[in-house]
KEKE-3310 file (N, C-alpha, C; in steps of 0.2 Angstrom, whole numbers, plus 5000, padded with zeros to 4 digits):
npx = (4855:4857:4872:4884:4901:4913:4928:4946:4951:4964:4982:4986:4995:4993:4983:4984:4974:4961:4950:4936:4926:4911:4904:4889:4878:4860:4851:4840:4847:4849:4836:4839:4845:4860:4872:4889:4894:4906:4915:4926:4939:4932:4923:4905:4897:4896:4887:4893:4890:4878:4867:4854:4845:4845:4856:4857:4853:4863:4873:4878:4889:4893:4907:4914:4912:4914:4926:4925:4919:4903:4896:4889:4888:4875:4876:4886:4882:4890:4893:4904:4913:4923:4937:4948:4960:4964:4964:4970:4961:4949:4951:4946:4934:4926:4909:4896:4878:4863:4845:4828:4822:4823:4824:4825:4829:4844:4856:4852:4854:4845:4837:4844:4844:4854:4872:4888:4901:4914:4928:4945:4950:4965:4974:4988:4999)
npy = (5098:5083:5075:5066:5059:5054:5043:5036:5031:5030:5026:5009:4994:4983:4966:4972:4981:4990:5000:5008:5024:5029:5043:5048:5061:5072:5063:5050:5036:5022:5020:5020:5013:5008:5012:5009:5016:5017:5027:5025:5037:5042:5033:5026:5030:5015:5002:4997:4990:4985:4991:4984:4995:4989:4980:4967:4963:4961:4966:4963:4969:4959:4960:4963:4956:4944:4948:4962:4970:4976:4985:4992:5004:5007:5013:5023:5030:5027:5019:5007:5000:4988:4981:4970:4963:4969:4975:4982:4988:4992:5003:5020:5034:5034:5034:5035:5033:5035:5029:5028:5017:4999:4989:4980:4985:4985:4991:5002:5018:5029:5027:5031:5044:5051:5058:5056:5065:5058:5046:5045:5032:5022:5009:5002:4994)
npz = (5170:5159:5159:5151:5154:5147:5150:5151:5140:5129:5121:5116:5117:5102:5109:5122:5135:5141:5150:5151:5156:5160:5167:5173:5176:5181:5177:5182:5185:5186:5178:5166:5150:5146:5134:5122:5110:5094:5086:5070:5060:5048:5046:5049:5063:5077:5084:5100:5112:5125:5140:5150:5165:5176:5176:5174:5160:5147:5128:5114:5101:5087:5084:5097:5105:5117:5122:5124:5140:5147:5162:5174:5189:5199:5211:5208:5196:5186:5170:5164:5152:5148:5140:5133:5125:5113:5095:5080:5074:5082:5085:5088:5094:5107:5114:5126:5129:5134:5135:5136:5140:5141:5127:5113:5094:5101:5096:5088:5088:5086:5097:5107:5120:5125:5122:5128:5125:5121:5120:5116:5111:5106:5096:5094:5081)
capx = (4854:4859:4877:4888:4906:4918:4935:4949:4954:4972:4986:4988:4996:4986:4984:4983:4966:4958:4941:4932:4922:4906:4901:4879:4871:4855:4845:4839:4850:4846:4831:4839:4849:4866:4877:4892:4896:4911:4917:4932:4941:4928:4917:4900:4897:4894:4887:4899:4886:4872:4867:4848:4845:4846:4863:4856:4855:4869:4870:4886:4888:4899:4914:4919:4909:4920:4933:4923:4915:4901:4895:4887:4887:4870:4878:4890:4881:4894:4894:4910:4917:4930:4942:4953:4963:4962:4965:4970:4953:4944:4954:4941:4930:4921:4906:4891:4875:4858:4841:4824:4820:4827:4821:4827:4835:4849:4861:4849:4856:4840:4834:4848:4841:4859:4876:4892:4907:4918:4936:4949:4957:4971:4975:4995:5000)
capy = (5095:5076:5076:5059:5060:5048:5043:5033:5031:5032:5023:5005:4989:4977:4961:4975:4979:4998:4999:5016:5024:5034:5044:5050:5064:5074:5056:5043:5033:5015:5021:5021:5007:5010:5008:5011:5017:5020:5030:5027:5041:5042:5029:5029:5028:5009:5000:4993:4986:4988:4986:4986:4999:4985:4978:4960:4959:4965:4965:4963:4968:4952:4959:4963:4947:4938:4952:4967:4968:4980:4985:4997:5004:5010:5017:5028:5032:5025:5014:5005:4996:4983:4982:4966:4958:4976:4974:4990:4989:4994:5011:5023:5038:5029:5036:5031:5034:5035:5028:5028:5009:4992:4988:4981:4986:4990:4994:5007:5024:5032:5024:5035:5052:5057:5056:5059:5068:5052:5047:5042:5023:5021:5004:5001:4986)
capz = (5163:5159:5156:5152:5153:5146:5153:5151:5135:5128:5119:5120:5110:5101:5113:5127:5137:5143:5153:5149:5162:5159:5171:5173:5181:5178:5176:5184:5181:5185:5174:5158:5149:5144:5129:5120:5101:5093:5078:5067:5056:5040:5043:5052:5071:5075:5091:5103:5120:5128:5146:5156:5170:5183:5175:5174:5154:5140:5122:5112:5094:5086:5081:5102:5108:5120:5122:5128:5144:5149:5166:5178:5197:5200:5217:5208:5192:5180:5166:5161:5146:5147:5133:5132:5118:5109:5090:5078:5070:5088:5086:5088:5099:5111:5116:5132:5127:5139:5132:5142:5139:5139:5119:5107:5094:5106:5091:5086:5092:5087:5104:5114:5120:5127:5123:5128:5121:5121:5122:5110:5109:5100:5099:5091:5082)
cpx = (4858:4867:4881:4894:4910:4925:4939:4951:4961:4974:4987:4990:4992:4988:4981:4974:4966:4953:4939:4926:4914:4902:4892:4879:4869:4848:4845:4843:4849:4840:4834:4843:4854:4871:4883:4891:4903:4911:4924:4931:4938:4924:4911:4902:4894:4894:4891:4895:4881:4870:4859:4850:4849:4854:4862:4856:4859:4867:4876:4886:4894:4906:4919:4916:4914:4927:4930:4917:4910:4897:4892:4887:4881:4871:4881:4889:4886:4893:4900:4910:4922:4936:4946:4954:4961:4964:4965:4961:4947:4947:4946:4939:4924:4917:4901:4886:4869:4850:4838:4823:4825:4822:4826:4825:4841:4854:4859:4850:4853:4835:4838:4846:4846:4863:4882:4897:4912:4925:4938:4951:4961:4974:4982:4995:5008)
cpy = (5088:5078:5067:5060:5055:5048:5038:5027:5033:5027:5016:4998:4984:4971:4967:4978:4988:4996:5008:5016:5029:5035:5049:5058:5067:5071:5052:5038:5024:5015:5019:5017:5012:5007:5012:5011:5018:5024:5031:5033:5037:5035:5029:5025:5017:5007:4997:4987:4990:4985:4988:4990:4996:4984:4971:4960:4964:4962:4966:4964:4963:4952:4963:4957:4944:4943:4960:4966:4972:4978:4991:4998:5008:5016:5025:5032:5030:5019:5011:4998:4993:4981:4977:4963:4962:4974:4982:4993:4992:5002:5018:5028:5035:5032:5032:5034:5032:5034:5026:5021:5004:4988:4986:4987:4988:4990:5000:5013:5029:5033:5028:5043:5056:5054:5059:5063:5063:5054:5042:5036:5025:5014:5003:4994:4984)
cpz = (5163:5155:5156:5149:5152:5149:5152:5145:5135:5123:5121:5115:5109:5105:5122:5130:5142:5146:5154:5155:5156:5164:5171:5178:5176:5178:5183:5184:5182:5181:5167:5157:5146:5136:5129:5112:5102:5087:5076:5062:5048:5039:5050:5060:5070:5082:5094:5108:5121:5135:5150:5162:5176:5181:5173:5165:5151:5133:5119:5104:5093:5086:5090:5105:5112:5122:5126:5136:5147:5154:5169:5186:5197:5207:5215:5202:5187:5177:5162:5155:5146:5145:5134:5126:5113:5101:5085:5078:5077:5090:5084:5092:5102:5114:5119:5126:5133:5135:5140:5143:5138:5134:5115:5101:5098:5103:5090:5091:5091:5095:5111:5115:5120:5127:5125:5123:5116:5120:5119:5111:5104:5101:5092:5087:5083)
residu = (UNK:UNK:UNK:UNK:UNK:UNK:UNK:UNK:UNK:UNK:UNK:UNK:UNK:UNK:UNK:UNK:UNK:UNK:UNK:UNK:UNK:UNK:UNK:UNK:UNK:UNK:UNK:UNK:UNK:UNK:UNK:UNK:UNK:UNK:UNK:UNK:UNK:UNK:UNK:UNK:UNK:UNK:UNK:UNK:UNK:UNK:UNK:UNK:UNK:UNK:UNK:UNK:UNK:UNK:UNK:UNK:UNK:UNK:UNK:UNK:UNK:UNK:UNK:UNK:UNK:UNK:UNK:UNK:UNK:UNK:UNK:UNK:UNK:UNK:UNK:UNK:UNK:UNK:UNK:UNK:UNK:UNK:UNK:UNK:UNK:UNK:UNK:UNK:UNK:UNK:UNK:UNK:UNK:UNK:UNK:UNK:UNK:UNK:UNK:UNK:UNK:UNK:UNK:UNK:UNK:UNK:UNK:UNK:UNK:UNK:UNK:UNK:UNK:UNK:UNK:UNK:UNK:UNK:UNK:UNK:UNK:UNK:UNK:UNK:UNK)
# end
C-alpha cells in the first residue's frame, strides 16, 4: 500500500532553518505531484507547496514565498521541504501529500489521494 513518511522536524529558533524530508513508497512516484500542508494548534490545515511529478514546476502559498524551498529525488522517492528564516507563526505539523495530476488548484487538498502522518515544527522566538 501507498505509504508517505515525514521526517525531520524538531525545535528550532526564529531566523533558524529545517528541511523536512518525505519519504514514498507504494506509487509511482514521479507520477504523482507532490505537496506540503501544515496544521497549527486549533486552526485549519493550510497549504504550504506544491511540486510536478518531473520536479520542473512548484507552487508556493504567499505567506513562505521566498523562504521555503521545495524539492524532489525521483531516484530515491523523497520529497523535501526547505525551511529557512523560520518565524513562530510557521509552527506547525507538517504533513506530504501525494495527488495523481499536476492541476491546479494545487492548494486544494481535495486533489491529494494520500497523506502522510506528518511531523512537528516548533519554531521558538
Amino acid at each position: 500500500q501507498v505509504q508517505l513518511v515525514e521526517s525531520g522536524g524538531g525545535l528550532v529558533q526564529a531566523g533558524g532553518s529545517l528541511r523536512l524530508s518525505c519519504a514514498a513508497s507504494g506509487l509511482t512516484f514521479s507520477s504523482y505531484a507532490m505537496g506540503w500542508f501544515r496544521q497549527a494548534p486549533g486552526k485549519e490545515r493550510e497549504f504550504v507547496a506544491a511540486i510536478s511529478g518531473s520536479g520542473r514546476s512548484t507552487y508556493y502559498a504567499d505567506s513562505v514565498k521566498g523562504r521555503f524551498t521545495i524539492s524532489r529525488d525521483n531516484a530515491k522517492n523523497i520529497v523535501y521541504l526547505q525551511m529557512n528564516s523560520l518565524k513562530p507563526e510557521d509552527t506547525a505539523v507538517y504533513s506530504c501529500a501525494a495527488a495523481p495530476r499536476w492541476s491546479s488548484p494545487y492548494y486544494n487538498e481535495n486533489r491529494y489521494n494520500y497523506w502522510g502522518q506528518g511531523t512537528q515544527v516548533t519554531v521558538s522566538s
